[in-house]
C-alpha positions in Angstrom: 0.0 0.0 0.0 1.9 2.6 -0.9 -0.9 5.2 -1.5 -3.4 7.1 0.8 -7.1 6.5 0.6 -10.1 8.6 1.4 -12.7 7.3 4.1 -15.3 9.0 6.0 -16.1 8.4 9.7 -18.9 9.3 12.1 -17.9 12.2 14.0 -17.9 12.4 18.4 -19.0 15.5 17.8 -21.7 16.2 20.1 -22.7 19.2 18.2 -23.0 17.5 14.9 -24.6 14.0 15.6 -24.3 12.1 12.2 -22.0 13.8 10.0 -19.6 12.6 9.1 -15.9 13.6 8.8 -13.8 13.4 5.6 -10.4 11.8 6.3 -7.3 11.1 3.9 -5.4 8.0 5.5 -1.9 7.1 4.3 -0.5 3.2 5.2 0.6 2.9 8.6 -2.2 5.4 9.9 -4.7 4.2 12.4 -8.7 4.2 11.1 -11.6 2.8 13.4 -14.6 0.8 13.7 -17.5 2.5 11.5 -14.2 3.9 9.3 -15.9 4.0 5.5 -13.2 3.6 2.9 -14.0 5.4 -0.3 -11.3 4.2 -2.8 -11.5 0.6 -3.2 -9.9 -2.1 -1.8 -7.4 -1.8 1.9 -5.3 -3.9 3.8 -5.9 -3.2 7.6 -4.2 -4.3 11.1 -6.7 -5.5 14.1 -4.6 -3.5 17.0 -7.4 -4.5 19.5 -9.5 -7.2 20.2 -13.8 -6.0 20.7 -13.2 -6.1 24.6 -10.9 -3.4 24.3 -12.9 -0.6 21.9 -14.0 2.6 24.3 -17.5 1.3 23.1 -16.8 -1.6 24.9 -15.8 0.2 27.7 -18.5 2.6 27.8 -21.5 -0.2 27.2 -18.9 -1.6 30.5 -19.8 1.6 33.0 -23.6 1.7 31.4 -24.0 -1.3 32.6 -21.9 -1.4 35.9 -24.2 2.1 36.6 -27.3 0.3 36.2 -26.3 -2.5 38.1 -26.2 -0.3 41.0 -29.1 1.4 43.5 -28.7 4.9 44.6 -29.0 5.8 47.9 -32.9 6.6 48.2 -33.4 3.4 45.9 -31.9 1.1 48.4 -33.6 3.1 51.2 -37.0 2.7 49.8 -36.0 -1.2 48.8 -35.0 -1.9 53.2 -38.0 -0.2 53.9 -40.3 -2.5 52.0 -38.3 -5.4 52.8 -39.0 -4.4 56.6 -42.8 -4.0 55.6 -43.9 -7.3 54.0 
């Protein structure tokens, strides 16, 4: 691969949900998940395995998050334990 290649990629943006960004990438540059390539065919190097993604990480402290009652939730839970 000894040329660049254009792909688009959704941008973190908060203020632009959806667009997407317009990227030149040369070999040896890093490109991610949802990466579009634009100019035919690429070669590409899995650096990370899924586990690893900051997706992955953030579906990780979603879940942890819900996993766990606040305060007033485990108050209200003791309380109607005590109840029944």
């Amino acid at each position: 691969m000894a040329k660049s290649w254009k792909v688009k990629r959704p941008s973190i943006k908060p203020q632009s949900p959806g667009n997407q960004l317009r990227l030149t990438k040369a070999p040896g540059d890093e490109v991610f998940a949802g990466t579009v390539n634009q100019d035919g065919a690429v070669t590409v190097k899995v650096t990370k395995a899924t586990g690893d993604t900051v997706l992955a990480g953030v579906i990780r402290l979603v879940g942890q998050a819900q996993s766990r009652r606040s305060r007033s939730e485990q108050f209200v839970a003791d309380v109607r334990s005590v109840l029944h």
